[in-house]
mmCIF file of the C-alpha atoms, coordinates in Angstrom:
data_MODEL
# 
_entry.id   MODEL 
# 
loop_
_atom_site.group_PDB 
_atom_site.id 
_atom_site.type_symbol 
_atom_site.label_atom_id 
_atom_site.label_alt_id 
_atom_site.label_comp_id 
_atom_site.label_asym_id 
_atom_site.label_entity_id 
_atom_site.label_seq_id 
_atom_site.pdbx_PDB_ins_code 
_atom_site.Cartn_x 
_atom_site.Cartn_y 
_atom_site.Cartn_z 
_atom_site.occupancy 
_atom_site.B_iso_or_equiv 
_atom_site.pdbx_formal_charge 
_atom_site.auth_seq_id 
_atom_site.auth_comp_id 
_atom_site.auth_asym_id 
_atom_site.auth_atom_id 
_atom_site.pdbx_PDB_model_num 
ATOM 1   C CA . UNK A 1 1   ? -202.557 193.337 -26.242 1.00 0.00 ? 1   UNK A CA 1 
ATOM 2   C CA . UNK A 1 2   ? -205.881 193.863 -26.045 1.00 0.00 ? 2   UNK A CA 1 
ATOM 3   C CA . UNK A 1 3   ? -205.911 195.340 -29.467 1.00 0.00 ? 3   UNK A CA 1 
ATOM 4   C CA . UNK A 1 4   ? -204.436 192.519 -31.005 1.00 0.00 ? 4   UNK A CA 1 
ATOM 5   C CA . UNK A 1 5   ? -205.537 190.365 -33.781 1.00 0.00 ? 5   UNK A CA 1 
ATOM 6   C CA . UNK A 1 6   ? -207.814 187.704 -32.851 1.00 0.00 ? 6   UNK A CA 1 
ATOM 7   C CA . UNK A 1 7   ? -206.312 184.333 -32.352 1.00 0.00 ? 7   UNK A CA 1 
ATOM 8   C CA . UNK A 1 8   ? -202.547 185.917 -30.965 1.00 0.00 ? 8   UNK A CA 1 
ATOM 9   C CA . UNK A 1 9   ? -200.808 183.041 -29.447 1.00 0.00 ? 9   UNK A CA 1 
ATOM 10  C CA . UNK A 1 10  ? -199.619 185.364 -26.521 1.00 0.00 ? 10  UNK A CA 1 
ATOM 11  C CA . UNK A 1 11  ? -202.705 186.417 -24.739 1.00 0.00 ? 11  UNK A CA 1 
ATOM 12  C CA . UNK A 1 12  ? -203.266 189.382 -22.408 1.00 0.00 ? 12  UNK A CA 1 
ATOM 13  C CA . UNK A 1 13  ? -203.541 187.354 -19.277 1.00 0.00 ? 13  UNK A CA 1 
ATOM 14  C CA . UNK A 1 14  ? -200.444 185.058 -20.647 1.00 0.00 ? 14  UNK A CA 1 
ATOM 15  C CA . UNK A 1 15  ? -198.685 187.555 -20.702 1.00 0.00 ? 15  UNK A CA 1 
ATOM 16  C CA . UNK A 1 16  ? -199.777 189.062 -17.477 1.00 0.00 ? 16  UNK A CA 1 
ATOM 17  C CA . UNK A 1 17  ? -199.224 186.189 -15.751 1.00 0.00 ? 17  UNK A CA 1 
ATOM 18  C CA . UNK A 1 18  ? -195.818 185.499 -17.007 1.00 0.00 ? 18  UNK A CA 1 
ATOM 19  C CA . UNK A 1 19  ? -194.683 189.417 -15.711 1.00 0.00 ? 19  UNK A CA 1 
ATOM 20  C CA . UNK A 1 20  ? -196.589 188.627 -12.466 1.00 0.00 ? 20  UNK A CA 1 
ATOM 21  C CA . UNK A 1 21  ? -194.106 185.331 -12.221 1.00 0.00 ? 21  UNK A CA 1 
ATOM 22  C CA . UNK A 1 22  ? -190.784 187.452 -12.988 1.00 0.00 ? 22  UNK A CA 1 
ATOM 23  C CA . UNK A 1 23  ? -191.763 190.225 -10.723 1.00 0.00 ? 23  UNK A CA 1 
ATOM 24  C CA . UNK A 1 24  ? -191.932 188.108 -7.639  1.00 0.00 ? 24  UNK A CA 1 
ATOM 25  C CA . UNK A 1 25  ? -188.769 186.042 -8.672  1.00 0.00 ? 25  UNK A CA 1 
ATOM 26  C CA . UNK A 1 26  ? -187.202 189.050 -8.107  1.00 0.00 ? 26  UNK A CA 1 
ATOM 27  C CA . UNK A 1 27  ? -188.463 189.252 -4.004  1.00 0.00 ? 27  UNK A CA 1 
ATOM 28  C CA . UNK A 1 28  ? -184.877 190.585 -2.986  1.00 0.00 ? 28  UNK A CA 1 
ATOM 29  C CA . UNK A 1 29  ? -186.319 194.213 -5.070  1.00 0.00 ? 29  UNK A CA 1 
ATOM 30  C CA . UNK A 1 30  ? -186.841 196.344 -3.038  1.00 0.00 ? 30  UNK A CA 1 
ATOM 31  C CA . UNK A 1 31  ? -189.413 199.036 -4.639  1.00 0.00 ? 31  UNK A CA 1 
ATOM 32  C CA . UNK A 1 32  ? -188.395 202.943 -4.790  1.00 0.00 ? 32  UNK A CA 1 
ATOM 33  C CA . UNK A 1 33  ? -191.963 204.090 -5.601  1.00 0.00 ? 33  UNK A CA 1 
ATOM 34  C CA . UNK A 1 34  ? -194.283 203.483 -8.714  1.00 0.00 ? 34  UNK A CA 1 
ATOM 35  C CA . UNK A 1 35  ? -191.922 205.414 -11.061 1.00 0.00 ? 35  UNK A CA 1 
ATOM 36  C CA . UNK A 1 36  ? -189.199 202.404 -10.200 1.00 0.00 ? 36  UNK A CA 1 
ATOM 37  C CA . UNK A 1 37  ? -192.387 199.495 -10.442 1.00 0.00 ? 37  UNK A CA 1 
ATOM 38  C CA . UNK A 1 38  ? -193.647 201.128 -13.471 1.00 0.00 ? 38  UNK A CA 1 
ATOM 39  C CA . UNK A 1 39  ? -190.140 201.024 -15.024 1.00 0.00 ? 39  UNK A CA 1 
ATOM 40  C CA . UNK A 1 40  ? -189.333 197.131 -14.230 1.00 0.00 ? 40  UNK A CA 1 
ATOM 41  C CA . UNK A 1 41  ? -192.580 196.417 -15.245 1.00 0.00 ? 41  UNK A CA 1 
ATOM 42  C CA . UNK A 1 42  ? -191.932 198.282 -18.686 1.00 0.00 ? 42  UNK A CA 1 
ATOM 43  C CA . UNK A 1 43  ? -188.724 195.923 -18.622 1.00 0.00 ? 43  UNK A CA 1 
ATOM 44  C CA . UNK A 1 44  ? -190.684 192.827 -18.122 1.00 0.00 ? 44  UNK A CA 1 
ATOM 45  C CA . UNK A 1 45  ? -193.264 193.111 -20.420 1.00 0.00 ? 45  UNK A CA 1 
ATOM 46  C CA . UNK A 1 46  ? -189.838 193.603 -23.140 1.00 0.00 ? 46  UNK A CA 1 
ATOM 47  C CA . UNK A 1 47  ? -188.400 190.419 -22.223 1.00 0.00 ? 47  UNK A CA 1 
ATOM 48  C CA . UNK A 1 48  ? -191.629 188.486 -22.462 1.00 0.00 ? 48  UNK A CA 1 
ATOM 49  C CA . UNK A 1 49  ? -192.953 190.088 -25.479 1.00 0.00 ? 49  UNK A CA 1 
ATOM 50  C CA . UNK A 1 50  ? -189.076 189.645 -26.926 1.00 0.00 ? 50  UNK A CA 1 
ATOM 51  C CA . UNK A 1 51  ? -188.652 186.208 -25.357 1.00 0.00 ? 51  UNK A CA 1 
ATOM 52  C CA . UNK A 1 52  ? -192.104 184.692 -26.680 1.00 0.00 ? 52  UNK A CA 1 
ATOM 53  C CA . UNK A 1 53  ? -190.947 186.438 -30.539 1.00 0.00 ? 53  UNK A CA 1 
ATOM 54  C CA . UNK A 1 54  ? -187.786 184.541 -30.555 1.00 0.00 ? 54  UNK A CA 1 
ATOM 55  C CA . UNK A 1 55  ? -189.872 180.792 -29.573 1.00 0.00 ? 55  UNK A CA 1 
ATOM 56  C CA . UNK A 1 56  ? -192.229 181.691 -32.523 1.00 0.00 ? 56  UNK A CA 1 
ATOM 57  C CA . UNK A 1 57  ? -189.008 181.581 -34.391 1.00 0.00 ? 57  UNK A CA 1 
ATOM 58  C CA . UNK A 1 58  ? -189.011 184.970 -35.749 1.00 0.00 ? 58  UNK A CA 1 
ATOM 59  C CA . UNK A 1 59  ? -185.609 186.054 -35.869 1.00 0.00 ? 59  UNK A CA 1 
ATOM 60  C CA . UNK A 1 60  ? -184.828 182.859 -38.169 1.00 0.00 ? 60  UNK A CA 1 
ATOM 61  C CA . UNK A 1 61  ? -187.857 182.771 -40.492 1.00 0.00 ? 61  UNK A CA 1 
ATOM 62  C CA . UNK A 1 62  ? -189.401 186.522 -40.214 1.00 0.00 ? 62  UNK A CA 1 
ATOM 63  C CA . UNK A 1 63  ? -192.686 185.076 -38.703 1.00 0.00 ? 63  UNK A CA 1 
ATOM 64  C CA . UNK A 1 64  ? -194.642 186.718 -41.064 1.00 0.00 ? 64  UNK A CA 1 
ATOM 65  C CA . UNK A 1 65  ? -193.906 190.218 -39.769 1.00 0.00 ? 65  UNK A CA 1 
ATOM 66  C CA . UNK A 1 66  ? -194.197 193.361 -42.362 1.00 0.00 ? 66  UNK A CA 1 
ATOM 67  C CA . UNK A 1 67  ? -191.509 195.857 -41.514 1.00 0.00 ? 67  UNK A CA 1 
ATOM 68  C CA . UNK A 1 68  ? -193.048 199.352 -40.090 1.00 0.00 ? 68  UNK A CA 1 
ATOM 69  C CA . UNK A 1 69  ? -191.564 202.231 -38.652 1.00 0.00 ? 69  UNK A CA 1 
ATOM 70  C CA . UNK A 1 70  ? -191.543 202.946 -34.843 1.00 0.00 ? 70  UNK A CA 1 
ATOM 71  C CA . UNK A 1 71  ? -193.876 205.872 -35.018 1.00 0.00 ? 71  UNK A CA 1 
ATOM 72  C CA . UNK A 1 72  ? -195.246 207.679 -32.321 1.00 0.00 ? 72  UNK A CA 1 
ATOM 73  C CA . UNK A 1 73  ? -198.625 205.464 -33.476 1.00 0.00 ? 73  UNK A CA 1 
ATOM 74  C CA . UNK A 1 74  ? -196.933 202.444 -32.244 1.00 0.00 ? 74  UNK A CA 1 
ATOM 75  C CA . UNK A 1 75  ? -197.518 203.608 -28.719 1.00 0.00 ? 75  UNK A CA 1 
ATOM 76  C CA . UNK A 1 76  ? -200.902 202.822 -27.322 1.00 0.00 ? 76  UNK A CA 1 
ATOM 77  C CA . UNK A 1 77  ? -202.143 202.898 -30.434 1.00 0.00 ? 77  UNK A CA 1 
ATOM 78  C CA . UNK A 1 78  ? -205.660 201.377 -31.466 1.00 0.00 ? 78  UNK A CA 1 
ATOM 79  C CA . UNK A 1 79  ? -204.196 199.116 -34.439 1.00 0.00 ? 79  UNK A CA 1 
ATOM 80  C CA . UNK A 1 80  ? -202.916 196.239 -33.831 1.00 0.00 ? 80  UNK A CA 1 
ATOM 81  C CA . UNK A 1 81  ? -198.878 197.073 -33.696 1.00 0.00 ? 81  UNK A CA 1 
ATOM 82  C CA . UNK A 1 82  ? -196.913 194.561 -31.977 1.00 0.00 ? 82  UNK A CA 1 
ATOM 83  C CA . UNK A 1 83  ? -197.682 192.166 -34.158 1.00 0.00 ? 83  UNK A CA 1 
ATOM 84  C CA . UNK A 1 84  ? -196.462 193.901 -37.209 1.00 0.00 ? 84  UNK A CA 1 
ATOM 85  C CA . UNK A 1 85  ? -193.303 194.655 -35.882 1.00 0.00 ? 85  UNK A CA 1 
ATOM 86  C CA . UNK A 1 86  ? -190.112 192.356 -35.677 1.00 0.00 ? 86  UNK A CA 1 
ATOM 87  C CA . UNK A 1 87  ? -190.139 192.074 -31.999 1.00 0.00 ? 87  UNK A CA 1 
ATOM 88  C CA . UNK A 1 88  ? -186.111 190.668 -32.208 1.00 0.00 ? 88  UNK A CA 1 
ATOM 89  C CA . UNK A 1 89  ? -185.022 192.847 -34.411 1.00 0.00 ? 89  UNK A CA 1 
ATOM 90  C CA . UNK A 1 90  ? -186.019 195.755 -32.479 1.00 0.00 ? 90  UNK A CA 1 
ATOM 91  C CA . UNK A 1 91  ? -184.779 194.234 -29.109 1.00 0.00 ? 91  UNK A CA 1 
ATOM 92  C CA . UNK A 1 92  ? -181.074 194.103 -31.084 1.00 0.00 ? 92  UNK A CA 1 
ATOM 93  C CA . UNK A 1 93  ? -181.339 197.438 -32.240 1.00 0.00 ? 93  UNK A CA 1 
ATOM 94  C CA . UNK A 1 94  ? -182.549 198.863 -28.333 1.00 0.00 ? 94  UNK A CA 1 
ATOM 95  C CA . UNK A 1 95  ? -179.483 197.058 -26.842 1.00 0.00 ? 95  UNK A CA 1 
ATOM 96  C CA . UNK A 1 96  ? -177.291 198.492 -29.574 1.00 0.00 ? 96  UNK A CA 1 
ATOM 97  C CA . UNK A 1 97  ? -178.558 202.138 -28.841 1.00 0.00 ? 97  UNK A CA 1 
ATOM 98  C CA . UNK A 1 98  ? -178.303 200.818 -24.947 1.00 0.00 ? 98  UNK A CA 1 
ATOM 99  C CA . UNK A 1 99  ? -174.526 200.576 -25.779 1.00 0.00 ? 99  UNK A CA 1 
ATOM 100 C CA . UNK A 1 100 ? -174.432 204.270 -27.006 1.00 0.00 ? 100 UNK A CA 1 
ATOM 101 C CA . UNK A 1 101 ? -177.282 206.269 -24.722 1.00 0.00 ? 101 UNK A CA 1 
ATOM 102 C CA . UNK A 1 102 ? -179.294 204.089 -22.120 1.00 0.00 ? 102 UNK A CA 1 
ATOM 103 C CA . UNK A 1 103 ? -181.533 206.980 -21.433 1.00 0.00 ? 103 UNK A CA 1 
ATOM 104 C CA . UNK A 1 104 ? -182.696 206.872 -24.932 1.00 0.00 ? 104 UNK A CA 1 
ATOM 105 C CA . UNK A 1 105 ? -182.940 203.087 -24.908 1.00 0.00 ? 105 UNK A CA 1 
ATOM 106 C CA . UNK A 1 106 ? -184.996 203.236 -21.748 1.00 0.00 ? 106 UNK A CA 1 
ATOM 107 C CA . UNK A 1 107 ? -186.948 206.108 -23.007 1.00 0.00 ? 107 UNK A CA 1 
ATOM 108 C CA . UNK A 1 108 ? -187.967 203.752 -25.920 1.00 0.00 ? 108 UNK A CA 1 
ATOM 109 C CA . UNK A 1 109 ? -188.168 200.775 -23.577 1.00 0.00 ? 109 UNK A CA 1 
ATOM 110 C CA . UNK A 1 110 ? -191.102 202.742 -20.984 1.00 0.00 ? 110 UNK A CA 1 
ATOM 111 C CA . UNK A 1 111 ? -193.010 203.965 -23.839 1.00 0.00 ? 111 UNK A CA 1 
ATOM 112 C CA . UNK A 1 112 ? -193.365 201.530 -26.528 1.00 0.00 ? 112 UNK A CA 1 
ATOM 113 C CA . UNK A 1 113 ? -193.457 198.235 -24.358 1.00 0.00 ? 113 UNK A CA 1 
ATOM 114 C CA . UNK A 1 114 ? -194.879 199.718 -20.968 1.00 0.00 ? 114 UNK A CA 1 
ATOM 115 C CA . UNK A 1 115 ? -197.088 202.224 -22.439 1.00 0.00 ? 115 UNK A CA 1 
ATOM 116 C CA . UNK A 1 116 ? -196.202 205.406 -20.922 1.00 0.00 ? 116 UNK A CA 1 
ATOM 117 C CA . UNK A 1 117 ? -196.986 208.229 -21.120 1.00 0.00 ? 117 UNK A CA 1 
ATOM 118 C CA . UNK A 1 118 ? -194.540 211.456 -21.598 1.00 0.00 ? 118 UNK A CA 1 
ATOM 119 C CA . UNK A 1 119 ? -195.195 212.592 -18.232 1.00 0.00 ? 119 UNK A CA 1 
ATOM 120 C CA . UNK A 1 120 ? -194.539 208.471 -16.474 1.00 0.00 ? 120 UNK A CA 1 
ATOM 121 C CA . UNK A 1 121 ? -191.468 207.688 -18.626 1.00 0.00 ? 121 UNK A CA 1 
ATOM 122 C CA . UNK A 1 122 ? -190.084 211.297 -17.069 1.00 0.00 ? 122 UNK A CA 1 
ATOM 123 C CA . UNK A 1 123 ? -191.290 210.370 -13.665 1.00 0.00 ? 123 UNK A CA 1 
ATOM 124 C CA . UNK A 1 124 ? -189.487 207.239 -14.309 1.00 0.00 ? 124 UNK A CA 1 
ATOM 125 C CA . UNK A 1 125 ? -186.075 208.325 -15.026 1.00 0.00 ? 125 UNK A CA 1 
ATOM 126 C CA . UNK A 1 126 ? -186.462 211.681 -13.211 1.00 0.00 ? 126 UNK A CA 1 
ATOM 127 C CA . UNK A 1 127 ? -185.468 214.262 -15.779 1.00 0.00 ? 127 UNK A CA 1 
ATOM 128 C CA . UNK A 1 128 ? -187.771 216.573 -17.874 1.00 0.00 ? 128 UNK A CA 1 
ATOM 129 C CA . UNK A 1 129 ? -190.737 215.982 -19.836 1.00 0.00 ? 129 UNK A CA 1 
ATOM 130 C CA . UNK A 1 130 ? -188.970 218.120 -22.523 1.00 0.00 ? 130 UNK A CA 1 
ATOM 131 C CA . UNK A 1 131 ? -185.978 215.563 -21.773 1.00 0.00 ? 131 UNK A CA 1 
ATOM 132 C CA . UNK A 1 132 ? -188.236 212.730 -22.734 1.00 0.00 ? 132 UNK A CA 1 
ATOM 133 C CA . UNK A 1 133 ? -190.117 214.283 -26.100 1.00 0.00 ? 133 UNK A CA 1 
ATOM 134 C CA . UNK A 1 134 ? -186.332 214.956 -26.989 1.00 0.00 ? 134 UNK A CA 1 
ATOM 135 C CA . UNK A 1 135 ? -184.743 211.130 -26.319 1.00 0.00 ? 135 UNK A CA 1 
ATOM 136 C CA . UNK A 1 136 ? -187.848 209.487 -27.739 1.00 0.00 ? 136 UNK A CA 1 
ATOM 137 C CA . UNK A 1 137 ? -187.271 211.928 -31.125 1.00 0.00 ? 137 UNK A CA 1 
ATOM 138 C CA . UNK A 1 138 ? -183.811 211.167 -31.384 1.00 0.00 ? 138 UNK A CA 1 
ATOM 139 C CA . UNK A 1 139 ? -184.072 207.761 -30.134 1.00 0.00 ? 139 UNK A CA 1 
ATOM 140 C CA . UNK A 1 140 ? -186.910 206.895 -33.146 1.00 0.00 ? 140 UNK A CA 1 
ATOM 141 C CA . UNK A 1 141 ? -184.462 207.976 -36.013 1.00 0.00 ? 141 UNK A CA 1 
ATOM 142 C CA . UNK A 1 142 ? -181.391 206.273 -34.364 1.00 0.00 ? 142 UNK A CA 1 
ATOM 143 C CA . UNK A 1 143 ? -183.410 203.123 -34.474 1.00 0.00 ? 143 UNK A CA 1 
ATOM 144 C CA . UNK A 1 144 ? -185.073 203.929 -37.693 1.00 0.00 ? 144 UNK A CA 1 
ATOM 145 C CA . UNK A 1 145 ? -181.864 204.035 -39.378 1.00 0.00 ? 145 UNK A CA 1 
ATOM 146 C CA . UNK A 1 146 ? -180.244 200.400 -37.411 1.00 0.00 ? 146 UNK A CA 1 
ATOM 147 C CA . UNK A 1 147 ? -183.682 198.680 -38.392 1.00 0.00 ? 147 UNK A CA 1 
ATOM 148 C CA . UNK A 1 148 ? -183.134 199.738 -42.185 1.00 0.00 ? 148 UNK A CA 1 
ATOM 149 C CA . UNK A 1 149 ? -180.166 198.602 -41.827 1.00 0.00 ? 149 UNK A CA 1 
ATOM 150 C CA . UNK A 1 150 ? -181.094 195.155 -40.582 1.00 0.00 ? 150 UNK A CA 1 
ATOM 151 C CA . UNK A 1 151 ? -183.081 194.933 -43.249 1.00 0.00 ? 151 UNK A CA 1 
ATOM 152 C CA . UNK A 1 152 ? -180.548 194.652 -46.143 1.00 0.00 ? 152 UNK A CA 1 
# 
């Protein structure tokens, strides 16, 4: 967020704040290690990202979003990204692949809206780094091609 445009109606500490809230509504959680706080957190930061996309109305009117494609870029990247991508649309299109491989869903999940790294998304869900590169490959086209989709 932090690399955001100037004037976003969701700001970093917003949006901080609103994870902080969900995290300790969910007090019966018992926390694994990081890897398992680092992957609800990933989770969280989705819904609220998704959540505040869907009050801005942009599933109905677009919000003034340009279509891009999830590229490794996206992912921690110094432009602004979020912003430029349809936030619903993509949230559809994860719970469709969620349907088909949850790993790969997931995989997408930890690194595009948590920020992970490789190495954390495989801590995460305890397989490979390999594993992860692989998923996050395959995971890009199969939403690549349900976004294009979506967009006829």
């Amino acid at each position: 967020m932090g690399r955001e445009r100037r004037g976003h109606t969701l700001q970093v500490t917003a949006l901080v704040n609103e994870a902080f809230l969900r995290l300790t509504d969910a007090r019966r959680l018992r926390w694994q290690d990081r890897a398992h706080f680092l992957g609800i957190s990933a989770r969280l930061m989705r819904r609220v990202l998704v959540d505040h996309a869907r009050a801005r109305g942009y599933q109905k009117r677009g919000g003034g979003a340009q279509q891009v494609t999830l590229d490794d870029a996206l992912v921690v990247s110094p432009e602004p990204a979020l912003d430029r991508v349809d936030l619903v649309a993509l949230d559809r299109a994860l719970e469709a692949l969620a349907a088909v491989d949850a790993r790969k869903s997931r995989v997408i999940e930890l690194r595009f809206f948590g920020g992970l790294s490789v190495e954390e998304a495989a801590d995460v869900l305890h397989v490979s780094a390999d594993t992860v590169k692989r998923d996050w490959r395959l995971a890009k086209l199969w939403l690549l091609h349900a976004l294009d989709g979506d967009a006829r």
